[in-house]
Structures are given as C-alpha cells and as structure tokens.
GUVEX-866757 format. One record per residue: residue in one letter; z negated, y, x of N, C-alpha, C in turn. Coordinates in steps of 0.2 Angstrom, whole numbers, plus 5000, padded with zeros to 4 digits. Example, Ala and Ser with C-alpha at 12.3 -4.5 7.8 and 13.67 -1.06 7.14 Angstrom:
REM residues 2
a496149725066496149785062496149845066;s496549895064496449955068496150005064;
This chain:
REM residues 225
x490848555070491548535070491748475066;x492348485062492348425056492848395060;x492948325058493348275062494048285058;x494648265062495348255060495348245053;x495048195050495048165046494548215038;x494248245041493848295036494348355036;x494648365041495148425040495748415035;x495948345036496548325030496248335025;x495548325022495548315015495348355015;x495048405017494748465015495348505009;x494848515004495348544997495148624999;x495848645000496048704998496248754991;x495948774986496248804979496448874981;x497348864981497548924978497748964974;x497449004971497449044963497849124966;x498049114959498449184958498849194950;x498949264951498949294942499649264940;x500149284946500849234943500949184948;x501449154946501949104951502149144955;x502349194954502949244957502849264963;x501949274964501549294969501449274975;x501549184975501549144979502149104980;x502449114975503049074975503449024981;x503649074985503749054994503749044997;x502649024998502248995000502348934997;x502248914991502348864987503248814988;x503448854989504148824992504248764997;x503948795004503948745009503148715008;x502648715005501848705003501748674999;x501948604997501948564989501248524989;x500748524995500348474992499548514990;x499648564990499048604989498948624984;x498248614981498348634975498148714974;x498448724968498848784962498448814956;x498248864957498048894948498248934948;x498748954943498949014939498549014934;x498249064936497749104931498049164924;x498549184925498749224920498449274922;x498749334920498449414923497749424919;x497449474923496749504919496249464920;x495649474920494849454921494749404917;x494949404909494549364904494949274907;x495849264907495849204908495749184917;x495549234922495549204927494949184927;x494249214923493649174925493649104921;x494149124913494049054912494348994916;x494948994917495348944921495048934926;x494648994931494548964938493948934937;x493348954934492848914934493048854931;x493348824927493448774923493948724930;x494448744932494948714940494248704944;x493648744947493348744951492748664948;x492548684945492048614941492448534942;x493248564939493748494938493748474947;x494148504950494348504956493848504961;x493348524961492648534967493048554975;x493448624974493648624982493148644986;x493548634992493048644997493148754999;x493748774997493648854996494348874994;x494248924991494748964986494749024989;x495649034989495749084989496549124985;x496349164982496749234979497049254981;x497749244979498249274983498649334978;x498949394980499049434974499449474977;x499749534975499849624975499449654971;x499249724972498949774974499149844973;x498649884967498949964970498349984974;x498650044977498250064984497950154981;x497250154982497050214983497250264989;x497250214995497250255000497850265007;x497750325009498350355010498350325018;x497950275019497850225026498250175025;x498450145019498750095019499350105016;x500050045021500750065019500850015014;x501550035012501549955006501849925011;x501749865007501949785009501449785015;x500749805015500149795021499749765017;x499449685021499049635019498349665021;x497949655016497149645018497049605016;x496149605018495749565013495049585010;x494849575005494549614999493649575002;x493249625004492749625005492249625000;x492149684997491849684992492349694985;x492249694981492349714972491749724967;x492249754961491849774957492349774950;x491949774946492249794939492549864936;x492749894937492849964939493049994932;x493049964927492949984919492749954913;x492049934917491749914912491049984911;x490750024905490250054904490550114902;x490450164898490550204894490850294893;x491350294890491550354890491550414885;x491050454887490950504882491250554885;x491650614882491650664882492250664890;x492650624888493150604892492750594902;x492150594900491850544905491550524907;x491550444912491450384913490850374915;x490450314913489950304916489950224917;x489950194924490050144925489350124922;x489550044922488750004920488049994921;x488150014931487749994933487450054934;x487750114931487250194931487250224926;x486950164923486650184915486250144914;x485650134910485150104909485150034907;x485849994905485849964902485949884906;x486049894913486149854919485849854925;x485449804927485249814935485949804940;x486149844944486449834949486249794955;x485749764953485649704960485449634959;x485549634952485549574949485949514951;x485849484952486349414957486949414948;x487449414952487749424960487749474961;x487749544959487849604962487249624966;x487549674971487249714976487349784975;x487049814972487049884974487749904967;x487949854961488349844957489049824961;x489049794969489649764969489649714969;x490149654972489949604972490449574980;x490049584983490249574991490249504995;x490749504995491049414999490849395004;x489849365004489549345012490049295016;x490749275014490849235017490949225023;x491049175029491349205039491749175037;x492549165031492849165032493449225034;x493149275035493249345038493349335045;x492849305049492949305055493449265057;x494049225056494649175057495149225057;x495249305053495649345051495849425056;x496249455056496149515059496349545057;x496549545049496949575043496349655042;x496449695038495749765038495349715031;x494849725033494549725026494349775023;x494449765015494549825010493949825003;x493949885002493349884994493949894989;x493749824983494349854980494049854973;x494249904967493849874961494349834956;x494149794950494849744945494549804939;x495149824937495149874931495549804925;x495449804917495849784914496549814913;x496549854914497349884911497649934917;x498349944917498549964925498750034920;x498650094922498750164919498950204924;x499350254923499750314925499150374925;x498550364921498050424920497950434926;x497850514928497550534934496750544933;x496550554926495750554925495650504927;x495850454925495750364925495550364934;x496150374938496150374944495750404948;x495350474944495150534948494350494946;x494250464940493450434938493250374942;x493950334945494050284949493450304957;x494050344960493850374966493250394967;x492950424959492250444960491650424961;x491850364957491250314955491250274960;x491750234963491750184968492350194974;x492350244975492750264981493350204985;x493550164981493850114981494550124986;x494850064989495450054994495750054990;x495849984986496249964982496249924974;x496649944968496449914964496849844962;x496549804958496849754956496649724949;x496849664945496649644939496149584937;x496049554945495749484944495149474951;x495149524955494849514963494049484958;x493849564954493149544955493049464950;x493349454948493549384944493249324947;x493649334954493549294960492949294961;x492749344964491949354967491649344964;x491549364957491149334950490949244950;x491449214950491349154950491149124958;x491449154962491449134969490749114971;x490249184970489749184973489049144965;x489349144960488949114957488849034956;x489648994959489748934959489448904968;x489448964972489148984979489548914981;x490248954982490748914986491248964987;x491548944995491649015000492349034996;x492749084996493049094993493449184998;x493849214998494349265001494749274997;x494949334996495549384991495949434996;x496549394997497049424999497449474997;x497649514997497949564995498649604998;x499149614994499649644998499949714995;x499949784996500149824991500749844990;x500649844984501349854982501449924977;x500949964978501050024976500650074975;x500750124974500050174975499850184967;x499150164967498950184959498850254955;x499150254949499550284946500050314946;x500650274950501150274951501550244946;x501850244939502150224934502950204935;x503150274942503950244941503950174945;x504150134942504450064944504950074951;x505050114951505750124955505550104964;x504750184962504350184970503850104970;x503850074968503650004968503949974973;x503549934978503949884984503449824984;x503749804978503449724975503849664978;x504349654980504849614982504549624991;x504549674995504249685001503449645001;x502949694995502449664998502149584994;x502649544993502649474990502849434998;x503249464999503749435007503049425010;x502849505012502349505019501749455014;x501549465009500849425006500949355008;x501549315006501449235009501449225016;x501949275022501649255025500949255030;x500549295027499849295028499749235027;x499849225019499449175017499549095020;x500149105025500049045029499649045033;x499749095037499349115040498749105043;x498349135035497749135035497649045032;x497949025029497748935029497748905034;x498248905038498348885044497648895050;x497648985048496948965053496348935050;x496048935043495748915043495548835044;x496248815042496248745042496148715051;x496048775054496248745062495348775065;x495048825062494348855064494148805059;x494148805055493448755049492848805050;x492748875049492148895050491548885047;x490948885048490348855045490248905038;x490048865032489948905027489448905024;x489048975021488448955019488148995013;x488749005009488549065007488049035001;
C-alpha cells in the first residue's frame, strides 16, 4: 500500500488522438498531464515514447472513440481494450489479405507479441467493471466491406481503432503499466456521418475516465508487468 504522500505524486499520463476526446475531463482536471498524440500509429509511437522517456510516468492511459464490430456493444458503451493488434499491416494479393504474422516474414511471438497480439498483462483491469475488448488499430478508417469482412476474419475483433496498438506497442516494451479506454461511436464501415453518436460516446468516455483515475488513484494496484 503506497502512503498519502506516494499517491499525490504518483504521475498519471493521459494520451489521446484529439483534445476533443477528453476535453471535459480536462475542464474540471488541469493538473494532469496531457498528450495529444495526433491520429494514426506513426505520430502516437512517436510522441508517446518520446512523453514517456521525458516524463517517466507512473502509468498511461488512452482515452478515445471507437468503431464497433459487434452487435453486443451499444454506442456511447465504454470498455477497455485487452488485447490489440495491428490489423493492416502484411499483404494483398488478388484482393486478399494476409496478415504479417501468417506469412513467413514475422514471428508472432516475438516480444511483445503473443500469438501476433499484443495483450495488456496489466491488474490494472482488476480496479474496473467496464467489459474488456479485442480490438485491432488499422491506418485508414474505410466504408470497404472487404476491408471489414478480411478484418473479421483474420482477428475476429470487438472493436477498431487508430492508435490502441500504438499504446500496447510501446506500453509493453518501455514495460510500464498502461490501459486503453474506449468508447463507441460507431459501427465499422459505417460512412454516413449522420448514424455516428460522437457527441454521446465522448460524454459517456470522460466519465469513465474519471472514473477509472479516481479508482485507480484510490486501489494503487501492484504492477509488474
């Protein structure tokens, strides 16, 4: 159990692809630190590992929107992201996909991955009662139902995002504990704007995310990853 005094200082980094994400949280929460990462994979690894070097926190966590593969989850419904994966990276012939880790070119168990995911041993799971989700980070958000139908297949995914496995990526190789919040705001492949409830699941995402600071900052669970 850490003393009063380890719990103040204890550094919390919260990242995200916009301001927009957290905004609200950020409102009444001015002394925490912040990284906007900017959308996509390339600049979240590079800011975050470069924030996490500068800064040396004690745990990061990702706070975002979501589109949803699955017909279990409502929008503006929070989880948190278990495992991830890269979910377009490896090669397309003859309009189809072959992930990386099932081609000869990559071991899938190579540190950090397991089995080609990249799964979050953290117990900072245990402080939550949010579902935990498989989610993969594609670069580019498309309307293709190939896109989506090669998705399903390869990695039977909850939900997708643009920056999770970003997280894990650095999370587990800087081996400092880290959690991916998520909130959806749409079902993937869905292009009209209209059916999007981005405004709803931005609401419900900060208030998790106090939520989950608050508990974490009140459990301190032991970390070891």
């Amino acid at each position: 159990m850490k003393t009063i005094a380890e719990i103040c200082t204890m550094r919390i980094l919260l990242t995200a692809a916009t301001k927009q994400e957290v905004e609200p949280y950020l409102i009444t929460n001015k002394t925490i630190d912040v990284l906007i990462t900017g959308v996509g994979v390339p600049t979240t690894l590079y800011h975050l590992q470069k924030s996490i070097l500068t800064l040396k926190p004690d745990i990061v966590i990702q706070a975002g929107i979501a589109g949803s593969f699955s017909n279990t989850l409502s929008m503006g419904q929070v989880v948190l992201v278990k495992q991830d994966a890269f979910g377009d990276i490896g090669m397309e012939e003859k309009k189809e996909f072959t992930p990386i880790f099932k081609s000869n070119f990559s071991n899938s168990n190579e540190f950090p991955f397991s089995d080609g995911w990249l799964t979050n041993p953290s117990k900072l799971f245990s402080v939550s009662k949010l579902n935990n989700v498989k989610a993969i980070t594609v670069n580019k958000v498309s309307d293709s139902e190939v896109q989506k139908h090669q998705s399903i297949i390869h990695f039977s995914p909850e939900i997708e995002t643009m920056e999770g496995a970003a997280l894990h990526f650095i999370g587990l190789y800087e081996n400092i504990p880290f959690i991916q919040l998520r909130s959806i705001s749409n079902i993937v492949g869905e292009r009209d704007k209209s059916k999007w409830k981005i405004k709803e699941a931005i609401s419900n995402l900060n208030k998790e995310l106090k939520i989950l600071i608050d508990l974490i900052k009140n459990e301190q669970p032991s970390e070891s990853n």
